[in-house]
N, C-alpha and C positions, 0 to 999 in steps of 0.2 A: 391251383392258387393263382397264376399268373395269367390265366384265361380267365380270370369273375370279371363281368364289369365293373368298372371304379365309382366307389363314389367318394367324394372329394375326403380326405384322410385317410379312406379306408382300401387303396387300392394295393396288391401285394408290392408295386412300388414304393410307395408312401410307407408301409410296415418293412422296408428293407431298408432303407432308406433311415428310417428311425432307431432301428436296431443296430444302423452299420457307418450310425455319424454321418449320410454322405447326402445329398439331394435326391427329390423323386428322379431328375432326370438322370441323371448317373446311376440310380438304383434299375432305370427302364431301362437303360441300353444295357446293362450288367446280366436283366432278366431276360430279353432278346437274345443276346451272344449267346446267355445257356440252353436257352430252347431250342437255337439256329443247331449249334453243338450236335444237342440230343434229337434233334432230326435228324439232320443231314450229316452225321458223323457216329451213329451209334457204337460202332466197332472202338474206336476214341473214347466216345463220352463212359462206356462199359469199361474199358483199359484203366480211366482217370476214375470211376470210383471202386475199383477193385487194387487201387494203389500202384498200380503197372507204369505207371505214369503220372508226367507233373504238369500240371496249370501252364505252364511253358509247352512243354511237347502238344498240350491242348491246340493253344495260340498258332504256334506255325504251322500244324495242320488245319488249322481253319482261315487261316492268311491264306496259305499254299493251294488250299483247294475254292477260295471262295468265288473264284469266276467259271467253276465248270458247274455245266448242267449236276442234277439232282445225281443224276443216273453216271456219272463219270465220278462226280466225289463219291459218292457207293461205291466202286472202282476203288477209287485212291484211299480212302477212307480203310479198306480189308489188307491194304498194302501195308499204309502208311501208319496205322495204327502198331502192327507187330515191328517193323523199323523203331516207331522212339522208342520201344520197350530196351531196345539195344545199343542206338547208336548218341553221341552227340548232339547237341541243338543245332549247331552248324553243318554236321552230314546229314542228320533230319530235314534241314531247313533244304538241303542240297537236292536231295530227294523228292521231295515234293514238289520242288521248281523243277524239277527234268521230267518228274510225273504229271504234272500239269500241261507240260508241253507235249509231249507225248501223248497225250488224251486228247489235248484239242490246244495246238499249238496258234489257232488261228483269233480263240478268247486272250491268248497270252499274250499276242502282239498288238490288239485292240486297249487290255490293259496298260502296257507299255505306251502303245501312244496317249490316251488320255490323262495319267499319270505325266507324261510328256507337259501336257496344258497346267500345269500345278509345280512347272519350274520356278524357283527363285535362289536367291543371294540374300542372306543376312547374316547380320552382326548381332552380337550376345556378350552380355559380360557375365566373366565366369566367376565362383565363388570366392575366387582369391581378388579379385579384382583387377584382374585381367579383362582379358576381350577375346572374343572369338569369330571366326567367317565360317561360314557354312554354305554350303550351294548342294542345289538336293534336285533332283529326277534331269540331272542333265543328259546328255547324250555319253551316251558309253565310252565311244570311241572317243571322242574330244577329250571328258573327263581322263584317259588314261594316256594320250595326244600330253595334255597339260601337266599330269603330274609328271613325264618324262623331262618336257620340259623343267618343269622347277627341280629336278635332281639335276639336270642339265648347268644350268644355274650356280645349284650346292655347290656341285662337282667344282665349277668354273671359280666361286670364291673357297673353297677348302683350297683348290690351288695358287690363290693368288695371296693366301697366308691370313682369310680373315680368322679367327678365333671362334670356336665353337665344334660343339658336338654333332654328328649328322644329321637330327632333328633342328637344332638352332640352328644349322646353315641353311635346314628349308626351309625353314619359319621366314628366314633374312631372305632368301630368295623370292617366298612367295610374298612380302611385303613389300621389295625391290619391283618383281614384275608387276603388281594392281597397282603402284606407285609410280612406273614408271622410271625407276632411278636403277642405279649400281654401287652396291657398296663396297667395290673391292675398292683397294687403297691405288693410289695413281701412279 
């Protein structure tokens, strides 16, 4: 169904797409992901309709595996399929990043850098009407450089008697250091 050539209404996008409330093109990549799946993941895609497995356990093996050749996710694909039968999404997810490296640890750090090109900082307000900061594909090291810092910080006004709970004090900290200021008392 998803290999007929389309003609305009009638392509198995466009009939997914209609049946599932969503647009063709959210129906195409939806119909892509499962084919990609049912290729290059048979041992998975077999696991997930034999009920062994969830639409989740799907997803991180096909994140986890999607930068090795064919022939290496077949490999991680025989592994990693009987793993979510058993484990957590986060020991699953765990697995598959040390199995990916391990197969071709030299696609993982080409990933890593390009993903590097796709850094930023933004702000979001949250459903309460708040706000939030978020910073995404930064350097590892720094990232965990900085969050010491800001407990560093916490640490530094929890002692100097500001009010708050451990999270409120790194909130105050991490607004303190992007701000520039100190809010311990004088």
């Amino acid at each position: 169904f998803a290999g007929r050539p389309r003609r305009k209404g009638f392509g198995a996008a466009d009939q997914i797409a209609f049946a599932f409330n969503m647009t063709p093109f959210a129906a195409g990549g939806q119909i892509a992901y499962a084919c990609g799946v049912a290729r290059r993941l048979p041992k998975t895609f077999t696991a997930l309709a034999a009920g062994k497995v969830d639409p989740v356990h799907v997803k991180i093996i096909e994140e986890g595996t999607s930068i090795l050749s064919d022939e290496d996710a077949a490999i991680a694909d025989e592994q990693l399929a009987q793993i979510a039968q058993e484990e957590t999404y986060g020991r699953l997810r765990s697995a598959a990043t040390k199995l990916a490296n391990k197969l071709d640890s030299e696609a993982v750090r080409k990933r890593k850098e390009r993903a590097r090109r796709d850094a930023c900082v933004r702000s979001f307000r949250e459903e309460s009407g708040n706000a939030g900061i978020t910073g995404r594909e930064m350097p590892s090291v720094e990232v965990l450089a900085s969050m010491q810092n800001v407990e560093t910080c916490a640490q530094a006004l929890r002692d100097a008697g500001v009010p708050g709970n451990w999270e409120e004090l790194k909130v105050r900290a991490t607004l303190d250091l992007l701000q520039g200021r100190d809010s311990r008392p004088l």
